[in-house]
C-alpha positions as CSV (number, residue, x, y, z in Angstrom):
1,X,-99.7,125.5,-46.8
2,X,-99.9,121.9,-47.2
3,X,-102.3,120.4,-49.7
4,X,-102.7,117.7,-52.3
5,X,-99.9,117.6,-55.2
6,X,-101.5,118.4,-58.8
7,X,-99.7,117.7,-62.1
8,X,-98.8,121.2,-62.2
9,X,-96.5,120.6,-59.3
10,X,-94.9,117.3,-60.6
11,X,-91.8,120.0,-62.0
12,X,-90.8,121.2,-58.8
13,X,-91.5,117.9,-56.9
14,X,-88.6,116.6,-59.2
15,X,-86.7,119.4,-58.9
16,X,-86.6,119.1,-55.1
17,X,-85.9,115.4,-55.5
18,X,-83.1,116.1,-57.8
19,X,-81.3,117.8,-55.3
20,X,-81.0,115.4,-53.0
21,X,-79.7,112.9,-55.5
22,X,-77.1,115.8,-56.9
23,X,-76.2,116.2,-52.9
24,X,-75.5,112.0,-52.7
25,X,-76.2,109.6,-49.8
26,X,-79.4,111.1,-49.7
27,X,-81.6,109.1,-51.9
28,X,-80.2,105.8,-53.2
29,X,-80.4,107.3,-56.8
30,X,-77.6,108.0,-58.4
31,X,-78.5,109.9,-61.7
32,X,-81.4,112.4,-61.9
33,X,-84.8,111.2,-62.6
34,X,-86.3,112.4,-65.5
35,X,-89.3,114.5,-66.0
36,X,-91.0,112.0,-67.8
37,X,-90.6,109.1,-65.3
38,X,-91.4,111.7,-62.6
39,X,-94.8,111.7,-64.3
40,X,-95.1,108.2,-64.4
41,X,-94.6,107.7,-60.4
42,X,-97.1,110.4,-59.8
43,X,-99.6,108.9,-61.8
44,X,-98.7,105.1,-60.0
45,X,-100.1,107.5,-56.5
46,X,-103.5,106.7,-56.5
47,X,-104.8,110.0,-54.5
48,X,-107.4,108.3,-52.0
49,X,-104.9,105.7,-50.9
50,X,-101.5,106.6,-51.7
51,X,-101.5,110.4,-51.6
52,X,-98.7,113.0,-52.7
53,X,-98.3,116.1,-50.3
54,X,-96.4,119.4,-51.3
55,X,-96.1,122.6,-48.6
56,X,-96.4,125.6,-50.8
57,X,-94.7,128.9,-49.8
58,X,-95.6,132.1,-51.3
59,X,-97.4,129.7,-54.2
60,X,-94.1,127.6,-54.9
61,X,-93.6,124.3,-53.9
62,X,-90.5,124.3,-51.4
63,X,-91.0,120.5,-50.2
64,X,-93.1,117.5,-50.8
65,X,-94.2,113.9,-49.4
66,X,-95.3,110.8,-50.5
67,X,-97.1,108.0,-49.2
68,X,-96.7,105.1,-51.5
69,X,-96.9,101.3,-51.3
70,X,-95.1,99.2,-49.3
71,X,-94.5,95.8,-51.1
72,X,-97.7,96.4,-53.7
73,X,-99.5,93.4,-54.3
74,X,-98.8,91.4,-50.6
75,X,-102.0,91.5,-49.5
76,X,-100.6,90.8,-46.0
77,X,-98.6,94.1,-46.4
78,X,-101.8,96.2,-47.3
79,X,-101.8,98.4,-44.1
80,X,-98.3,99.2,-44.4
81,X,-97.4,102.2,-46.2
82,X,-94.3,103.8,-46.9
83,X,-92.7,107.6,-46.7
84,X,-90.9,109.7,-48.5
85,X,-90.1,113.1,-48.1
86,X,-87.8,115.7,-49.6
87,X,-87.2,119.8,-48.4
88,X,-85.9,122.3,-51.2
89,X,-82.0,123.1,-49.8
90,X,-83.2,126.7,-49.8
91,X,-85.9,125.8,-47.2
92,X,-84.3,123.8,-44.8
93,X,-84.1,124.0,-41.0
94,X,-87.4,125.9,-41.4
95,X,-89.5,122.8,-39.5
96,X,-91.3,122.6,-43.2
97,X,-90.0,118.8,-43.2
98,X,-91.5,118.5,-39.4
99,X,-94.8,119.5,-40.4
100,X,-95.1,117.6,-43.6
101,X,-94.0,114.1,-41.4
102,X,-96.8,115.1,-38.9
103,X,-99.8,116.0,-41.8
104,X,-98.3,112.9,-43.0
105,X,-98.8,110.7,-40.2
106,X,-102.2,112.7,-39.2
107,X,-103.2,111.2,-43.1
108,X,-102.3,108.1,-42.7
109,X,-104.3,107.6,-39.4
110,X,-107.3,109.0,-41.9
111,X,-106.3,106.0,-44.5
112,X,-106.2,103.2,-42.3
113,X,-102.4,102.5,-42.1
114,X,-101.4,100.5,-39.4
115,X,-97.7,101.0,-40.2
116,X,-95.5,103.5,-41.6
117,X,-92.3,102.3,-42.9
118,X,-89.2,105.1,-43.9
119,X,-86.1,104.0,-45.9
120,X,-83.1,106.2,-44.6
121,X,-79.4,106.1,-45.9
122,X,-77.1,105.1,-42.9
123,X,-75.3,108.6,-43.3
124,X,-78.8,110.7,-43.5
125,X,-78.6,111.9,-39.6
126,X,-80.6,115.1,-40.6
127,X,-83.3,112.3,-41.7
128,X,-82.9,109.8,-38.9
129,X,-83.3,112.4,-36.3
130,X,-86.2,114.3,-37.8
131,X,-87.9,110.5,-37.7
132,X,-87.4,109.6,-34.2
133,X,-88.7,113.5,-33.7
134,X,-92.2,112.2,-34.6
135,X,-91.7,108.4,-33.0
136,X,-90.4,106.2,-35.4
137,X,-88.0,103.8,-34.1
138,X,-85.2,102.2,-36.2
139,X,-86.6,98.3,-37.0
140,X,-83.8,97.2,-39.2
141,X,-80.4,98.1,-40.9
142,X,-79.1,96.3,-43.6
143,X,-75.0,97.1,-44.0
144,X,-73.7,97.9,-47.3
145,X,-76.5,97.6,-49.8
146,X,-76.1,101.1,-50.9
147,X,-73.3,101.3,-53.6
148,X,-72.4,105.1,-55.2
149,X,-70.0,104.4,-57.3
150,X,-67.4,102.3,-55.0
151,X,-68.9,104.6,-51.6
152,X,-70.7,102.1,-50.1
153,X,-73.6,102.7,-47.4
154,X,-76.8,100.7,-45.6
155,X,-80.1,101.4,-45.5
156,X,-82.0,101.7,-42.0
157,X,-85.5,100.8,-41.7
158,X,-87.5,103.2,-39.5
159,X,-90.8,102.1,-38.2
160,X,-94.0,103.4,-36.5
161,X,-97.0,101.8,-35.4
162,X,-99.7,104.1,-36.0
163,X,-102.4,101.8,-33.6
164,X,-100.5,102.5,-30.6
165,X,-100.3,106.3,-31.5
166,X,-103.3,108.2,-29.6
């Protein structure tokens, strides 16, 4: 089931996030993000315009999504939102991540967005293909911005354009 993330959930949505930074080049964090600044993101979503999305199995949390801002404050940008999505290791190649991108992209339709922007790792291919699964299309790569600790990496910029999606 897919619904609305609550407080109650911000535990496991860091836990799942967590993993992926543990696992490296899968996030461009590098240390695990705290509880506490975990809270402080979720309370930055504002629910009616930048929504959080967890997919509950058997009542626990196994993955999560987030639409947030793209380049707050640029009024120009304002139809523009950005993913994010992470899938608990012990629920992977389940299509869980596949349904949360398309309730995501079903959402965002709802909100307006003209344009979804997702931030991928170079060396994410499980994230790049899920993406061009649902349409988006690489935009932009910038080589080598990603540094783990003398590994370095780029970021790709995946794109849709939710107006020309029926």
């Amino acid at each position: 089931m897919i619904r609305l993330a609550e407080k109650k959930d911000i535990a496991s949505i860091n836990d799942i996030y967590n993993q992926a930074v543990a696992a490296r080049f899968e996030t461009a964090d590098i240390d695990p993000i705290s509880y506490s600044d975990r809270l402080k993101w979720y309370d930055l979503h504002n629910k009616t315009r930048y929504p959080i999305f967890v997919c509950e199995i058997a009542e626990k949390v196994v993955a999560w999504l987030s639409i947030s801002p793209y380049r707050q404050g640029r009024m120009a940008l304002r139809n523009t939102a950005e993913i994010s999505y992470y899938v608990d290791k012990k629920y992977l190649r389940q299509g869980i991540g596949s349904q949360l991108i398309s309730h995501g992209l079903s959402e965002s339709k709802k909100l307006n967005y003209s344009v979804l922007i997702a931030i991928v790792l170079d060396s994410n291919n499980a994230s790049m293909n899920i993406l061009e699964k649902h349409g988006f299309m690489a935009w932009g790569r910038l080589p080598g911005v990603a540094d783990f600790n003398g590994e370095i990496c780029g970021h790709v910029y995946y794109g849709i354009n939710l107006s020309e999606k029926s």
